[in-house]
N, C-alpha and C positions, 0 to 999 in steps of 0.2 A: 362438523358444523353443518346446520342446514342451510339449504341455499334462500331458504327466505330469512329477509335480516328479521334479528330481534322485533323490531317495530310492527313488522307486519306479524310476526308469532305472534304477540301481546296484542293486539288487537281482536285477534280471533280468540283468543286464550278469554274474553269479556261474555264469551258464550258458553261458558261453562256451566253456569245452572238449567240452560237449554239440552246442552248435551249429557248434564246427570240425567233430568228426566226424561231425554230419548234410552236411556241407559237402564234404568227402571219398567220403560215400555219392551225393552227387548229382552229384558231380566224374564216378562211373565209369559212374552211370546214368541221368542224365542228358548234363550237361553233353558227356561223349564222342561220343555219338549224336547231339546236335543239331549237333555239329562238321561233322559227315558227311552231317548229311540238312540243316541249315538254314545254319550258318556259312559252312563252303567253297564249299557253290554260292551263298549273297549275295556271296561276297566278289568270285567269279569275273564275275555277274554284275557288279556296281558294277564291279569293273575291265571290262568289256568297254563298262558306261556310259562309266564315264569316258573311256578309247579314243576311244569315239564322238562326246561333247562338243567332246574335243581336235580329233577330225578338222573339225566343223561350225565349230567357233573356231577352226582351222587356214585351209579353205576361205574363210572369211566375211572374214577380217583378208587374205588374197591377192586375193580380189574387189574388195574397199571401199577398200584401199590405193593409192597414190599406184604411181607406175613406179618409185620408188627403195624403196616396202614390197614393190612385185614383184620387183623384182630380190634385196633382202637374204635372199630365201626362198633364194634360190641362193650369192648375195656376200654375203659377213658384210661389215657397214657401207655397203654402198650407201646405205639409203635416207639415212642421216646425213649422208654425202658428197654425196647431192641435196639434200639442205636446207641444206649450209653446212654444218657441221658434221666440219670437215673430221679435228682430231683424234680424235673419237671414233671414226670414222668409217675412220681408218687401225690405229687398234689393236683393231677387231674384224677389218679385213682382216688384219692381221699375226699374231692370234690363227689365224684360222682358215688362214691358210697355213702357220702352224708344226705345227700338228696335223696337217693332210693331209700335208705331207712329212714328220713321221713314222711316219705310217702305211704312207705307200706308199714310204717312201723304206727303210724297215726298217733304221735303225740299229743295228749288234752292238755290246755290252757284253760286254767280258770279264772272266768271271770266277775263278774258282780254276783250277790248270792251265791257264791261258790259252784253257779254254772260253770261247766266243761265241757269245751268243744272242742272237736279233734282237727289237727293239720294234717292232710292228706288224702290217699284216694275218700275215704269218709266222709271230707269234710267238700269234695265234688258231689257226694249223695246230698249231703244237706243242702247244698248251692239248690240246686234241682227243686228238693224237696220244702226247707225251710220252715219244719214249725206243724208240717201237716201230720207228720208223724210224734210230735214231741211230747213226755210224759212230764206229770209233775210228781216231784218226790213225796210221797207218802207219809214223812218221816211227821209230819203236824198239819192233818187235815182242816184245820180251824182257819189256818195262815198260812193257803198253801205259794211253798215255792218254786218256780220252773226249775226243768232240770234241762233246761234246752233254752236258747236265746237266737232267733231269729237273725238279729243284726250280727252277732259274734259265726254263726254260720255262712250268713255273707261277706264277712269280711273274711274270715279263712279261706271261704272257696275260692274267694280273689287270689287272696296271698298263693293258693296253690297253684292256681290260672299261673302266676308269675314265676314259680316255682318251676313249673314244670316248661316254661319257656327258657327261663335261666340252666333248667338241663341242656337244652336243645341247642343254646348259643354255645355252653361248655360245651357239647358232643362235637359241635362242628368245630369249635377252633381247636379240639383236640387232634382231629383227623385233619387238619392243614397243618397242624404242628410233626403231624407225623410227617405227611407228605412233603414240608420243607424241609425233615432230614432226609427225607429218601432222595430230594433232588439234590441237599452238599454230598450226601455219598456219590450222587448217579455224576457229579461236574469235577468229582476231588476233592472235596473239600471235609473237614472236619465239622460235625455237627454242633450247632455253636450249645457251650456250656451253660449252666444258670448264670454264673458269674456273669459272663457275658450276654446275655438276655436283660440281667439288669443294668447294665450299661447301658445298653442300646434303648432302656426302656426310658433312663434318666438322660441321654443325650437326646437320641434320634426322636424315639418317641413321648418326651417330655410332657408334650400338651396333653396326650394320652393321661398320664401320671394325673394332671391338674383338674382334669374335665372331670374324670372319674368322680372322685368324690360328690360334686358338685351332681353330679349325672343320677348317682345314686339317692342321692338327699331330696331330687326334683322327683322323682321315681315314686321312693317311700311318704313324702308331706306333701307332694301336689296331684300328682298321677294316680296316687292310689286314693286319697280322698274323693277324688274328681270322679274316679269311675265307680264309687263305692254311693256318692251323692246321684249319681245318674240313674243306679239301678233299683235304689229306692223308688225313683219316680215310677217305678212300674212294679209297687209292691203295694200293700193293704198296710203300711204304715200308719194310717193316720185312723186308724178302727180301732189301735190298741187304746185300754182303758189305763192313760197315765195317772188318774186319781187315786187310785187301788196299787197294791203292791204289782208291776208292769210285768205284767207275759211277757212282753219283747218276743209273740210269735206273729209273723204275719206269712203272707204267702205273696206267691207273681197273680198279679192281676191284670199283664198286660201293657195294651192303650188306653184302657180304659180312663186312668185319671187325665189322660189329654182330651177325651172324651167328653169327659165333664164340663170342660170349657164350653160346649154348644148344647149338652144335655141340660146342665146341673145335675145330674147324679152323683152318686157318692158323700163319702163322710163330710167332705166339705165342697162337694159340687157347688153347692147352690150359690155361696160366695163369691167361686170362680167365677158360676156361669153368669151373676150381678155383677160383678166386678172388676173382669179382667180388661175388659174391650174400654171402659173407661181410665182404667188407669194406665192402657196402653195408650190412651187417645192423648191421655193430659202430660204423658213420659214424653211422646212424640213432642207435642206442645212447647212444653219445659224445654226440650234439648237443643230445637231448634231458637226458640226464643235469645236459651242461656246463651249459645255458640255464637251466635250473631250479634245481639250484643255488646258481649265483651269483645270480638273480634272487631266490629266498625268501631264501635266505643274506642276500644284501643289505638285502633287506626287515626282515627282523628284527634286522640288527645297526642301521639306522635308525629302528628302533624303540628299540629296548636306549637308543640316545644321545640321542636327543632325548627320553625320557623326564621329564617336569618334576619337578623336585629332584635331577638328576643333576648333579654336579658334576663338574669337569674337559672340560665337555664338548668345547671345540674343542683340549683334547691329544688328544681321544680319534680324533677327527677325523682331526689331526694325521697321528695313527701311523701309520691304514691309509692317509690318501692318501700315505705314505712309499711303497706296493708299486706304487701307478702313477708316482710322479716318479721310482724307477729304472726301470730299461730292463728290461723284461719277457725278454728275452735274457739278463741278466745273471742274474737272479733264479732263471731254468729251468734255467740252467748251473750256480748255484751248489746247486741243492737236487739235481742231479742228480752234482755231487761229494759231494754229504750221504749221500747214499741208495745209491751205489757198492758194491760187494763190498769194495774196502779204503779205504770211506770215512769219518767219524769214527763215524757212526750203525754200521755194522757192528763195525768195531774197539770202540765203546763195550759192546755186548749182549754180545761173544766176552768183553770185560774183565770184563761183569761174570757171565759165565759163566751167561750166561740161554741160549747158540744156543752152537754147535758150528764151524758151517758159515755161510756168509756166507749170507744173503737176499735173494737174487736182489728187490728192492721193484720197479724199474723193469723189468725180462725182457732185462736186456742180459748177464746170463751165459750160457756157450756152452751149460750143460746146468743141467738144474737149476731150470727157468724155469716160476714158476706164472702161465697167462696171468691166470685171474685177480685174481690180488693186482696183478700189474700192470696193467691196465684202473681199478681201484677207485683204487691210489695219483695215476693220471694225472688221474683227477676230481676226487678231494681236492685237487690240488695246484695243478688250476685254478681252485678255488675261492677257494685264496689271493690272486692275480693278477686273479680276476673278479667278488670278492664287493664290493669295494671303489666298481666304476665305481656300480652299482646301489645303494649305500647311498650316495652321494653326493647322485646321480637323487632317488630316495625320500625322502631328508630334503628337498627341496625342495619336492617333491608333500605332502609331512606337514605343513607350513610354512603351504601353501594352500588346504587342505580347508577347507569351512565350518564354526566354529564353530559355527554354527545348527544346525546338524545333529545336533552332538552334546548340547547343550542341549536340543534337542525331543524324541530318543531319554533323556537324563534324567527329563525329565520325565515318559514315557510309562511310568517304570521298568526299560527297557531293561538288560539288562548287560553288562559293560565287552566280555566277549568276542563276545556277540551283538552290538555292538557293532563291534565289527574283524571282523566277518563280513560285515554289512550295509551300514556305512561305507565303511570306510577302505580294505578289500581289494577292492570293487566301482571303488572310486575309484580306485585306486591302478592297477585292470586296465586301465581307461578309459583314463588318461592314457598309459599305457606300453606298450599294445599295440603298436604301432607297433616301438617297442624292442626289445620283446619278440622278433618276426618277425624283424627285423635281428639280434639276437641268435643266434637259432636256427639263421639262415642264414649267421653270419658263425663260428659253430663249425662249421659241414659243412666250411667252407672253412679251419678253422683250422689252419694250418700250423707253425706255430713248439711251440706245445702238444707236438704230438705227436713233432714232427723232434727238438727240444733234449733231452727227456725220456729217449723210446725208441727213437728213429730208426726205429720201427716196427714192433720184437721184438718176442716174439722170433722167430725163422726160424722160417716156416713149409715142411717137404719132404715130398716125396710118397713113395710107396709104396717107389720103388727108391731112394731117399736123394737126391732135385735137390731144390734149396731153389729155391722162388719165391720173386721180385720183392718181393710183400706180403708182410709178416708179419702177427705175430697184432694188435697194434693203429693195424697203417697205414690213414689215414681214405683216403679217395678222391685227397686231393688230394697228400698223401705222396706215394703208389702212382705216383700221375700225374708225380712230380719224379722217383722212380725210374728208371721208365720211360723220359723225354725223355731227361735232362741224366746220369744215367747211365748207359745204356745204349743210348739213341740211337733206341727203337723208337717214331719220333715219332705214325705212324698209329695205332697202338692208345692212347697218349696222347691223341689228339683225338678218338678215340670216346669215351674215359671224360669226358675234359672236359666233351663236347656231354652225353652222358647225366646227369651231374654238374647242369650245367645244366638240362637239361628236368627234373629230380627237382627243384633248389630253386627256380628257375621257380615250377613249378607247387604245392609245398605253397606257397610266398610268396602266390601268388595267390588261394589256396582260402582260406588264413589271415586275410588282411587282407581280403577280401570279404565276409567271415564275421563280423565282427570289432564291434563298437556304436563303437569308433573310425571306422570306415569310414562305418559307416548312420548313425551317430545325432551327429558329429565337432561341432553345435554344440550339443548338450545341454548342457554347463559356462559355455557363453559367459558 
């Protein structure tokens, strides 16, 4: 427990959006610099320690070992198959012969147009290569079709990437599997049997058994996505001709597409270099707006109902958790046929002969469109949908504050609002920061808000009348569905992604470092 009581943490804890943004000032002058002069060369070094430890721990277990630990440096399962151990002993040999003959053996997958592309060393040349070499089949030069695919080359080279690491983990647990029989023989002991390995694997090491799967499935549908979507970002994806039967060849371009952001060069430079810095402006805008919001919003409607002598309290409850047990989809669809040009809200003002002309609220008319009334109604409306979680949160925090607190604030004459300044709002930062961040970072990301509303109106066009991709309230990650799944420009898609990334990354970081949740997380205990 710290020695300053509660009352005085919570009071300083009231300066926290002071010490985020001293947190941000030492983020660029600090923190950035010591990246360069102190972080990267530790990190380079300890990696080159480490390196070095492995090699001395490499050398030392091939000296010290037995002829069956010298051999498994070469044959996966030897040294087990010299100790007896004969199953174990054949499914490290059968692991590691299945992986050598696909590497050398270069197996072709085929895929769309009955392109084939190889797994293995091969399919490391194509990584590399991608498309600069690729022939198309000859077989109907009218309607020709590749015999090479770009993207199926980078995804193999990957799977090989992994391949050839999944050797590397088999090689090493082969050679500790040896070396732990060479130590039961070296103590007396009989080297334990398969039987008994899988005992030990369903008792002892059970969680092993469970994680596994889970490990492998996060591996193959997120991890391999993730780095396969990264590497596009630095490929000429977005130059292939999807209107025509698709080459699917592009090659490495680099930085170049991050480049573009301050150039405008490239296939779709120009949009980046008009667009991004705005929709990054109005992302920021939005997330801040939404977070805070719904967070005091919430606060104070938690206040309002837990009030003592308030009666009805858990109707009151009741009604706003109605806006989270429907489908937040259904909710944005239907306030978005509310709010329409010939929706009842409009038809109702014409009726009562208050407006003339419909009002555009959401920016989905074709002219006519004030950006922003629609910006201000999309915050309002996620206030509806988001005031609710935070006043749920908050009457539970309200619930558990100490009364002592507020009794010894009586006493001292305190008042009821200096009170909720010193108290309850210091407590209440405490507890929810954490939330708070997650909040912030989970509106940057927020997609359904912005897509159901305003699909990201209204159209933003340039000088000579071409409507870009963003409009006036598409957040980053809008832009970014535009992008892919409509239009197919997947490279410039995983530039904003990644950059998307390093911007909530890092406020996350500076946020919650910064934060008396962080330094001070058992002060309440």
């Amino acid at each position: 427990m710290s020695d300053s009581s509660p009352q005085e943490v919570k009071i300083k804890d009231s300066s926290i959006f002071v010490r985020i943004g001293k947190g941000f000032a030492n983020f660029f002058t600090k923190s950035i610099p010591n990246f360069f002069t102190k972080t990267l060369p530790g990190f380079f070094v300890n990696l080159g320690r480490g390196i070095k430890n492995g090699c001395v721990r490499l050398v030392k277990r091939f000296v010290e070992g037995s002829i069956g630990t010298k051999l498994s440096h070469l044959i996966f399962g030897a040294g087990n198959l010299y100790r007896g151990q004969i199953i174990k002993g054949l499914i490290y040999l059968l692991l590691q012969g299945g992986l050598i003959a696909l590497f050398v053996g270069c197996p072709e997958v085929t895929g769309p147009n009955n392109v084939k592309v190889p797994i293995g060393y091969k399919a490391l040349i194509n990584l590399a290569l991608k498309g600069h070499e690729a022939q198309f089949n000859p077989s109907d030069p009218a309607n020709p079709i590749p015999a090479s695919s770009s993207q199926l080359m980078l995804l193999f080279g990957l799977v090989t990437i992994g391949l050839i690491i999944l050797y590397v983990i088999i090689w090493n647990s082969a050679i500790n599997s040896a070396v732990a029989a060479d130590v039961d023989v070296k103590e007396g002991r009989k080297p334990s049997t398969f039987k008994q390995d899988l005992q030990a694997l369903i008792d002892g090491k059970f969680h092993v058994l469970m994680i596994s799967p889970t490990l492998m499935a996060a591996i193959i549908f997120t991890l391999l996505p993730t780095i396969f979507m990264i590497c596009i970002a630095f490929t000429s994806y977005n130059d292939l001709d999807m209107s025509a039967i698709p080459t699917a060849l592009f090659h490495w371009t680099g930085f170049s597409n991050f480049g573009s952001i301050f150039t405008g060069e490239g296939s779709l430079g120009k949009e980046i270099h008009a667009r991004f810095f705005p929709v990054l402006g109005w992302t920021v805008i939005w997330a801040i707006f939404a977070t805070f919001t719904c967070y005091f919003g919430g606060i104070i409607l938690a206040l309002l109902i837990n009030k003592k002598g308030l009666k009805g309290k858990k109707a009151y409850r009741t009604m706003f958790v109605l806006t989270i047990a429907i489908p937040q989809f259904i909710s944005l669809l239907a306030i978005r046929f509310l709010l329409s040009a010939e929706g009842p809200v409009n038809s109702a003002l014409k009726a009562w002969g208050w407006i003339d002309q419909s009002i555009s609220f959401l920016g989905l008319a074709t002219s006519g469109n004030n950006v922003l009334l629609a910006k201000v109604m999309i915050i309002l409306i996620n206030m509806w949908i988001g005031v609710p979680y935070t006043m749920l949160m908050t009457s539970g925090i309200l619930m558990n504050i100490p009364s002592d607190l507020y009794e010894a604030a009586r006493v001292d004459g305190t008042s009821k609002i200096k009170m909720f300044f010193k108290i309850t709002m210091p407590y209440i930062f405490f507890i929810t920061t954490p939330y708070l961040i997650s909040s912030f970072i989970g509106n940057i990301n927020s997609f359904n808000t912005i897509f159901l509303l305003s699909g990201g109106g209204p159209t933003v066009t340039d000088a000579i009348g071409n409507a870009y991709r963003a409009g006036e309230t598409d957040l980053l990650v809008t832009w970014l569905y535009k992008l892919t799944i409509d239009n197919g420009d997947y490279n410039t898609g995983a530039v904003i992604g990644i950059l998307t990334f390093l911007f909530t990354s890092t406020i996350t970081l500076i946020t919650y470092r910064h934060s008396k949740a962080y330094k001070e997380e058992d002060t309440f205990q």
